[in-house]
N, C-alpha and C positions, 0 to 999 in steps of 0.2 A: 130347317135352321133359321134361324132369328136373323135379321139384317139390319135389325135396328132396337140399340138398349136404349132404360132410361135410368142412369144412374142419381139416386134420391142421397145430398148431400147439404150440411149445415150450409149455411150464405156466408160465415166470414172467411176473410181475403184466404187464412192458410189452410183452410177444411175445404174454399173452390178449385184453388190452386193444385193441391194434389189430388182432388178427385179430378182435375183434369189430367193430371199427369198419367195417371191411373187409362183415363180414358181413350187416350193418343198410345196407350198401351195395351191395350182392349181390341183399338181400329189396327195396331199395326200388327198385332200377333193374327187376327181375323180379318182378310183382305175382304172389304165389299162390306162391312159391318160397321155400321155409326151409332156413336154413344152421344146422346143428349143428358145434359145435367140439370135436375130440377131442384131445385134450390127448396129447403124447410125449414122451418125454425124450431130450434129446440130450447126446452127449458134453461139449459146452462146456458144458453147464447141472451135469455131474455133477464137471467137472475146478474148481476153486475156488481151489485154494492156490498155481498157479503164474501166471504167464504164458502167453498161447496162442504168443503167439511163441516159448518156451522146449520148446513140448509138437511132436513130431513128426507127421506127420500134416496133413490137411486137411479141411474141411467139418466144424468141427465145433461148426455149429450146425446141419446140414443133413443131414447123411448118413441118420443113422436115418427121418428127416423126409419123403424121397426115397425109402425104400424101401419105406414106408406109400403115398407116392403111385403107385409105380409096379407095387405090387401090388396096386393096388387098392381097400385098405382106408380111403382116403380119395377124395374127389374131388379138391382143390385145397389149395394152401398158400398162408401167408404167410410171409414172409422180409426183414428190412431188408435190403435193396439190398446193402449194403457190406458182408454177410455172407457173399455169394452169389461161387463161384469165376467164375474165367473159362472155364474149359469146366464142363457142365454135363451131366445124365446124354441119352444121345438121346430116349429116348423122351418127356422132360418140353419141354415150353416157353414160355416167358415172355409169359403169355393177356393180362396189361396191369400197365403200372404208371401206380397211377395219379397224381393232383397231389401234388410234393414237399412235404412239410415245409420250413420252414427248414433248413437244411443247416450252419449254425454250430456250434461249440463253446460250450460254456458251463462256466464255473468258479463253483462256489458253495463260500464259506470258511465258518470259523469264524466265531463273530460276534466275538470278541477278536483276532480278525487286526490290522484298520486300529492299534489299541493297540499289539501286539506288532511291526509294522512300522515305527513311530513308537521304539520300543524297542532297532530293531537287535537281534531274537532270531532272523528267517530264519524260514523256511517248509519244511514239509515236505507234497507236494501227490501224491495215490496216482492215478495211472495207470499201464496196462499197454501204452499204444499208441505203437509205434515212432517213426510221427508225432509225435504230442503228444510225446515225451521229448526233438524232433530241434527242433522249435521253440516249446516253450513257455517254458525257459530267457531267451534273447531278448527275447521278448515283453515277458515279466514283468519283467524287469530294467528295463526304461523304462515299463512299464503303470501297474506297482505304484506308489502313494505309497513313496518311497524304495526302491525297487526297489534302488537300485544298488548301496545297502549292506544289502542280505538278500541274504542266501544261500540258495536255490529248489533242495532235494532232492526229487527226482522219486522216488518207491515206488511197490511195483506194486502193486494194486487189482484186484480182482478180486469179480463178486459182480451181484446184480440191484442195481437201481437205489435200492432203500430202504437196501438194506445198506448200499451203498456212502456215499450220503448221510448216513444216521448215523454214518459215521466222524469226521465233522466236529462231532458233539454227542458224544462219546464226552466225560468230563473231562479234564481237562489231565495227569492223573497215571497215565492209561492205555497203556496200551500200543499200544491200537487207533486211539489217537486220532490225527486229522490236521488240518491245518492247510485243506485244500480237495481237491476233487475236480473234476476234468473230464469232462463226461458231453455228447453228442451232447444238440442243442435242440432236435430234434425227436422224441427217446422222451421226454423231461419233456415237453413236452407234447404228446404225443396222450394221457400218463400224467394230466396237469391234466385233461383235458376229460372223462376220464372219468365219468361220473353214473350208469352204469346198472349196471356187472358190479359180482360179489361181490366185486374188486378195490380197489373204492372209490377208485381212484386220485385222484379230485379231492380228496379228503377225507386223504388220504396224505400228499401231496405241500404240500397247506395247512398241516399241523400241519410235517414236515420242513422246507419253506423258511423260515419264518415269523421273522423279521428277520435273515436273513443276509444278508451284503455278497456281492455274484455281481458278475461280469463276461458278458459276451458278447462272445466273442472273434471279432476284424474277419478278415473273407475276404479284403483285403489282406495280411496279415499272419500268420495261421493260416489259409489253407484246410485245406478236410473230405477224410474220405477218399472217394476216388470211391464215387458213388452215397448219399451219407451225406443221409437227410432222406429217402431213396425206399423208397417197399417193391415186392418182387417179388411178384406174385401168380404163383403155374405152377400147368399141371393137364400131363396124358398129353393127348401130340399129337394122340392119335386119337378124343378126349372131344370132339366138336362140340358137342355141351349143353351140359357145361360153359363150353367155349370162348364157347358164344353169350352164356351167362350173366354170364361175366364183360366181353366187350368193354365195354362201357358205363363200366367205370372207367377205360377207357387215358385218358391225358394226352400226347398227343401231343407236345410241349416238353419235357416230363420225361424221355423216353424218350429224345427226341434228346440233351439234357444228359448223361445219366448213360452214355449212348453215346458221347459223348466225353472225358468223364471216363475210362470203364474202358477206353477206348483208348487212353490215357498210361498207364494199369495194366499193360496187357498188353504193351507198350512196353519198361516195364523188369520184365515178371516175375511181377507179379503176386504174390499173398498177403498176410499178415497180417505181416510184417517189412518188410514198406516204410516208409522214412523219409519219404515225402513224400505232400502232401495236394494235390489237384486238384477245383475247383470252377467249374464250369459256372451265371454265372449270363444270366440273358434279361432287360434292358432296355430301356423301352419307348422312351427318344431316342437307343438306344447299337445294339442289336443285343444278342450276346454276348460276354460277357466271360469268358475261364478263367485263373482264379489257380491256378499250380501255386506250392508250397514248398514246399522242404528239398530232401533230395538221395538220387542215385540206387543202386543197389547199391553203385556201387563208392566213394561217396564225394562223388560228383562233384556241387553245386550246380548244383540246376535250374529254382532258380524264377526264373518270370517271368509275365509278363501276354500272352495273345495275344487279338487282339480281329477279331471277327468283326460290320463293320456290316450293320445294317436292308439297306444297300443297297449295292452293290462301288462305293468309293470311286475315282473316273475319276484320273488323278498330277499333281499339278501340274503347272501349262506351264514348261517350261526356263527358266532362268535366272530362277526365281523367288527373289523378295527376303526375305525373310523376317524377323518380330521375334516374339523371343518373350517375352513377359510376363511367365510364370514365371520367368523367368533376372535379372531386375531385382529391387535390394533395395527392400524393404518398404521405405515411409517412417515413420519414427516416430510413431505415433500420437498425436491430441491428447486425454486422455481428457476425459470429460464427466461422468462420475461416477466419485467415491473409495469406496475399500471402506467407509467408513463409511456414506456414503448407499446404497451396494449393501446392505448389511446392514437397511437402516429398508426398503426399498423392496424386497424378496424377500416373498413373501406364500407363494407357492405350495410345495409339495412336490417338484414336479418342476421341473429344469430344464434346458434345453437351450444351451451354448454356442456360437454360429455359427463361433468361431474363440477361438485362447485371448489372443489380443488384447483381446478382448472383456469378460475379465476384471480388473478393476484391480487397478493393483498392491497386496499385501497385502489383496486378496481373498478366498482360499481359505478363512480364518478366517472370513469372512459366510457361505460356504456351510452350513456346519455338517453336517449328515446329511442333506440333501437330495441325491436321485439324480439323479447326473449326466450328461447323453450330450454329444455331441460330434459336427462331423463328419465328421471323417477322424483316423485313428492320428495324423498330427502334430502335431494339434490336442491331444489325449489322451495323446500322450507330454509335453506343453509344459507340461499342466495338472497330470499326477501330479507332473512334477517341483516343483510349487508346493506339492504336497500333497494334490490335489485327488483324492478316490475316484471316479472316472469308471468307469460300468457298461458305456458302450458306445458307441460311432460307428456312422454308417449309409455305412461307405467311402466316402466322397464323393461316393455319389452324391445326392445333393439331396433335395429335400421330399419327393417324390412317394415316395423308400424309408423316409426317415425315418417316415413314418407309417404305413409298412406294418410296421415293423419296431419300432414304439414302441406298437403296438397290439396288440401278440400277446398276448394272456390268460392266458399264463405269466408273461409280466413283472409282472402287475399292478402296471401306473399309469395314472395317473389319465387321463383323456380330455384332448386335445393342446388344448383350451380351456383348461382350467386349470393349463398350463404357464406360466412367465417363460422367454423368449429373450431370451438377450443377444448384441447386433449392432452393428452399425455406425449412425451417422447417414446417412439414407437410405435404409433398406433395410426401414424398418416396414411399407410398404405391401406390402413382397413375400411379409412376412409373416403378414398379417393375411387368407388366404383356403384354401379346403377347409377340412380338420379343425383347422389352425392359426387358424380365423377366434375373437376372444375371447380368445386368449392375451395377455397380458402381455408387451408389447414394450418392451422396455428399450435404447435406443441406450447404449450405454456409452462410445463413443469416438468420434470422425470422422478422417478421412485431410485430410491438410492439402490447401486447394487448390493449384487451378492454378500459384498463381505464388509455390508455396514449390517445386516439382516443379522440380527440374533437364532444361536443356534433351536434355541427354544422358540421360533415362531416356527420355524419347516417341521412339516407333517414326518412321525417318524417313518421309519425307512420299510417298517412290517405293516405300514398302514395298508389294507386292502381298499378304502375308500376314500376320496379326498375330493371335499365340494371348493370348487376356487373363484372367490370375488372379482378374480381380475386380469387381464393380462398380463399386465407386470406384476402381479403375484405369481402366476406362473411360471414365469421365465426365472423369477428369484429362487421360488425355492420346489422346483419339482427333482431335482437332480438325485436327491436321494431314494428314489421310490423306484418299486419294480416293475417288469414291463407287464402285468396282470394286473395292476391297479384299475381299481373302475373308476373313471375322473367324469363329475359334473361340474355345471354352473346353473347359471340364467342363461337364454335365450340371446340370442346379440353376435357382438364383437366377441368374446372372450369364447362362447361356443364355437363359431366358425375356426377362434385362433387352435382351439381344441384339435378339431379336428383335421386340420392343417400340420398337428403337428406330429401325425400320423399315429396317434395315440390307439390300444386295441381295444381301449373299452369307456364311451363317453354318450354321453344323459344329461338331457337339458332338464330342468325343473322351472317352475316357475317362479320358486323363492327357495332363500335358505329354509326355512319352516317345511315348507313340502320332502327336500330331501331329508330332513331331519325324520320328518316321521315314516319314512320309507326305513331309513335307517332304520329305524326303531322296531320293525316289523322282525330283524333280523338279531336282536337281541336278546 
């Protein structure tokens, strides 16, 4: 057995950085085994002033990379996932990947942005990625507070991750200067956690962020590029040392994910001009979920959602009846706090909106500079339009992501204790438990009862299936239905209240749409 690797890795800060991460993972999975990192340079690191999609050619973060490994003069590499072609040289291959990163996008501006969008002066935001140029437009347009009237020039960007980051502190009178950049969530932070290399990347990236307005852009909405948030480890096929050395980091979920991911890759083609982002993620009431967006070589929109359950869903029995929850209008809410009293009774830093109902009218003004999430894009579109700077949504799918996802040590904020959630009347106790237990529960509104509800919104009384938006649509109008009904939702609050409420037949989906075409199987 080997007692000493040499892992062959790009020189900048975020490609040393987690090859050493990699490596200190390497030493502690194999007690008595040391891993040296020898630094190479590759074409994409040397090319700077264009586009790689403008540059002919392939591999080129990898080539040079590959021929260190495969002559020898290294034992193993590291490589972001979404770097890596679809064919691959023979003799190397892929010894583990292991647990993904976040796999989101992330937008970090100017700190006179929110001003200048308030201003109506537009935005100019540097990426070079085909994706991001194909749906970031979109996005922004309803993300942004007043989105609708900035104008969002996309420029290309090119450079490591500090460079590029400083384009957004350059002054206003510069040349270099930009309004924001989009950079993958999972190099800023394995770059954050850094504490140990001469890279100093925790220490980097503290002084760089340090009060910019960011987004984190929703995988409803922006999925990543296949495999984006994974890295590849490869050695030579015929290194069994190696090989033994590294199994210990595969992540068997990862692997499968980014597996299907770069199977819509290779689908349409493959390379670094594709328009479109595909995101494999694993839920723990859902199964999987793959968000594809944008669209194909020729043009052609492709996104959508395919969802793959925990468990092969058996089809409805014929001639099933069905109501669905989602397709009935909201009832106008009765609020229970004015933005005046929202403003005396905000304490915290952070906060979280369960819905943009939630927020009273003429609002947006008490928020002030508190960070704000949300939890789904609709939500977040509803709220910019009010004014509100919204950092980011956990896609709808409910608590258990939000705190995995409001806890990441990039974002720093604060422990989900000393957040304020604003909700519904009746909904505090759903959230007052795990890392939500202590927060600041703010009912802001209630859902009018029973007997304001028109008779024609309650599902009827022979409905055998009924998908429900809400808690408090449940509570309003389940009364008439039998005790065989098969009752879904979304994932979340309104699931757990499901089940809670001792119901004998209940189905989490990951969207109205999904249950809809289940239905549909049974028609």
């Amino acid at each position: 057995m080997k007692t000493h690797l040499r892992l062959g890795t790009r020189r900048s800060a975020l490609a040393w950085v987690q090859s050493s991460q990699v490596a200190a993972a390497v030493e502690a999975a194999n007690p008595g085994v040391t891993v040296e990192l020898v630094g190479i340079d590759t074409r994409g690191d040397l090319i700077q002033n264009v586009a790689l999609s403008g540059v002919e050619g392939k591999e080129f973060f990898t080539a040079e990379i590959d021929a260190a490994l495969i002559e020898g003069r290294v034992d193993f590499t590291v490589h972001s996932l979404k770097d890596l072609s679809l064919s691959r040289p023979e003799p190397l291959m892929l010894a583990a990947v292991p647990r993904r990163a976040n796999p989101r996008d992330i937008a970090i501006f100017a700190r006179d942005v929110p001003q200048r969008l308030a201003e109506g002066r537009g935005l100019r935001i540097g990426t070079s990625s085909p994706r991001r140029q194909q749906l970031l437009p979109a996005f922004l347009e309803r993300a942004l507070p007043h989105g609708a009237r900035n104008r969002v020039e996309l420029v290309t960007l090119r450079g490591n991750v500090d460079t590029r980051l400083r384009r957004v502190l350059e002054p206003r009178d510069s040349d270099r200067q930009l309004d924001g950049v989009v950079l993958a969530f999972a190099g800023l932070s394995r770059l954050f956690a850094d504490r140990q290399t001469e890279r100093r990347g925790h220490a980097l990236l503290t002084e760089l962020l340090d009060g910019l307005p960011l987004m984190v852009l929703p995988l409803t909405d922006c999925p990543a590029a296949p495999g984006q948030g994974a890295l590849a480890i490869e050695c030579r096929a015929d290194d069994a040392d190696t090989r033994a050395c590294l199994a210990p980091l595969e992540d068997a979920p990862t692997r499968a994910a980014v597996t299907f991911e770069r199977a819509l890759l290779a689908e349409h083609g493959g390379g670094c001009h594709q328009r479109f982002g595909a995101t494999y993620v694993s839920l723990p009431e859902l199964g999987g979920v793959l968000h594809v967006g944008g669209v194909d070589a020729d043009g052609r929109d492709i996104a959508r959602v395919e969802w793959k359950p925990l468990q092969p869903l058996t089809d409805p029995p014929r001639g099933v009846r069905a109501w669905d929850g989602s397709a009935q209008p909201a009832p106008t809410p009765e609020p229970r706090l004015d933005a005046d009293a929202l403003g005396e009774a905000l304490a915290s830093h952070a906060l979280f909106i369960a819905h943009s109902r939630a927020l009273p009218e003429g609002g947006a003004g008490a928020i002030g500079r508190r960070r704000v999430w949300t939890s789904g894009s609709a939500s977040w579109f509803r709220l910019a339009a009010q004014g509100v700077w919204v950092e980011g949504c956990v896609d709808g799918r409910g608590v258990a992501a939000a705190e995995a996802l409001l806890t990441e040590p990039l974002l720093r904020l604060p422990p989900l204790r000393d957040w304020t959630v604003l909700t519904h009347v009746g909904a505090e106790d759903g959230w007052n438990q795990g890392g939500w237990a202590g927060a600041r529960i703010l009912a802001t509104y209630a859902t009018p009862a029973d007997a304001t509800a028109p008779a024609s919104a309650a599902p009827p009384a022979d409905a055998t299936h009924v998908f429900w938006n809400s808690i408090s649509q449940f509570e309003r109008l389940r009364g008439g239905l039998g005790p065989d009904a098969h009752h879904a939702s979304r994932p979340g609050k309104t699931a757990e209240h499901l089940r809670r409420a001792g119901l004998r037949h209940v189905q989490v989906f990951p969207s109205p749409e999904a249950w809809q075409q289940w239905i549909a199987r049974g028609r």
